[in-house]
N, C-alpha and C positions, 0 to 999 in steps of 0.2 A: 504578455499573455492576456491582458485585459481583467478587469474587474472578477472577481473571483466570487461563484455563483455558489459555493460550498455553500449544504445545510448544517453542516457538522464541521467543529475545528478539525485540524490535521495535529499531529506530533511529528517532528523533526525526526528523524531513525532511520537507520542506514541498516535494513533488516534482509536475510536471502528472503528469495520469490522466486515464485519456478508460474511462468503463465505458460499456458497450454493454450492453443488457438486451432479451431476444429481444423483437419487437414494438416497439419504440421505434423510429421513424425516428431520430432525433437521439441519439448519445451524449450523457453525463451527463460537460462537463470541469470538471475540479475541480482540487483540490492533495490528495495526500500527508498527514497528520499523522505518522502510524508506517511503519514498514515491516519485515517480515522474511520468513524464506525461505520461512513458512506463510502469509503475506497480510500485508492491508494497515489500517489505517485512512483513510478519507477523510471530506473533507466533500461534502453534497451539498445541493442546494435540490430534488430531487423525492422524493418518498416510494416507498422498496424493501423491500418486506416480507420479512421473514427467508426462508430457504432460496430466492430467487430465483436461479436462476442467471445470471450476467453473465460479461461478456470484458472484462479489463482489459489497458490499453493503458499500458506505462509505457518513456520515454525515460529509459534509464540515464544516459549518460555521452551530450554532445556529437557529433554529426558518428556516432552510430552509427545501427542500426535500431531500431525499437519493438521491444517486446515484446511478444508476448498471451499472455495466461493465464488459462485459463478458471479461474473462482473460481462462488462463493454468497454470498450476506449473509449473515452469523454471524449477526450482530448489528445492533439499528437504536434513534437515539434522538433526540428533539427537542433543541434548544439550547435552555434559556431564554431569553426575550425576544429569539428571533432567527427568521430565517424560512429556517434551513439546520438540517439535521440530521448527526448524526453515523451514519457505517456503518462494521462493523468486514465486510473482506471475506475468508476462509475459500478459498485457491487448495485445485481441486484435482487439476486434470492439468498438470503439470510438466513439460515433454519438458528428459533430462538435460542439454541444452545450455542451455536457458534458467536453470534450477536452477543449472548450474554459472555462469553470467553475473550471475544474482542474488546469489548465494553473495559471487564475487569482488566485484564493488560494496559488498556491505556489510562486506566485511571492510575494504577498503579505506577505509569509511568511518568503522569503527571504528576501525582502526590510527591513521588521521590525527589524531581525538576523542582519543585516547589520547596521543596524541604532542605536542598542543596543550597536556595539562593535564599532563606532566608537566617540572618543571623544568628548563632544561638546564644543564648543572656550566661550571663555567669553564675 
């Protein structure tokens, strides 16, 4: 994929997504690969041509509401010997409540990543 232009880390999470792309009756549900405050990675089986805009739909945590956030396809790629592709997806209206719920989530789930791998003393 080349050099990776990311402002923001990603987290590894294999999370549901439902993107919505204008025209499409049916969202596109899928999982997660990455995730950060700037977007996403997913997988998909339809083909999304770069700068399309879409609405992504993500449940954070349990028992809350979705999210949406309008995003673009950065990026798009075949899998080898597979009949799914990869899409890197570029948010770009954020309203600060959902930023700041995004934010917490991943800190959250970084703090936890962190506290798994590191040893506890006696």
């Amino acid at each position: 994929m080349g050099e990776e232009r990311r402002a923001a880390s990603r987290v590894q999470l294999y999370l549901p997504v439902r993107v919505a792309k204008a025209g499409y009756a049916q969202p596109i549900e899928t999982l997660t690969k990455d995730l950060g405050i700037g977007g996403l990675r997913c997988l998909s089986s339809t083909v999304l041509p770069v700068t399309t805009p879409v609405d992504v739909e993500l449940v954070l945590s349990g028992g809350q509401d979705a999210v949406t956030i309008r995003g673009r396809i950065a990026w798009f790629r075949t899998i080898p010997e597979s009949e799914q592709f990869e899409v890197g997806i570029s948010f770009l209206e954020t309203s600060p409540q959902i930023k700041r719920r995004l934010s917490m989530y991943l800190d959250r789930l970084t703090h936890s990543a962190v506290s798994s791998e590191t040893p506890s003393t006696p």
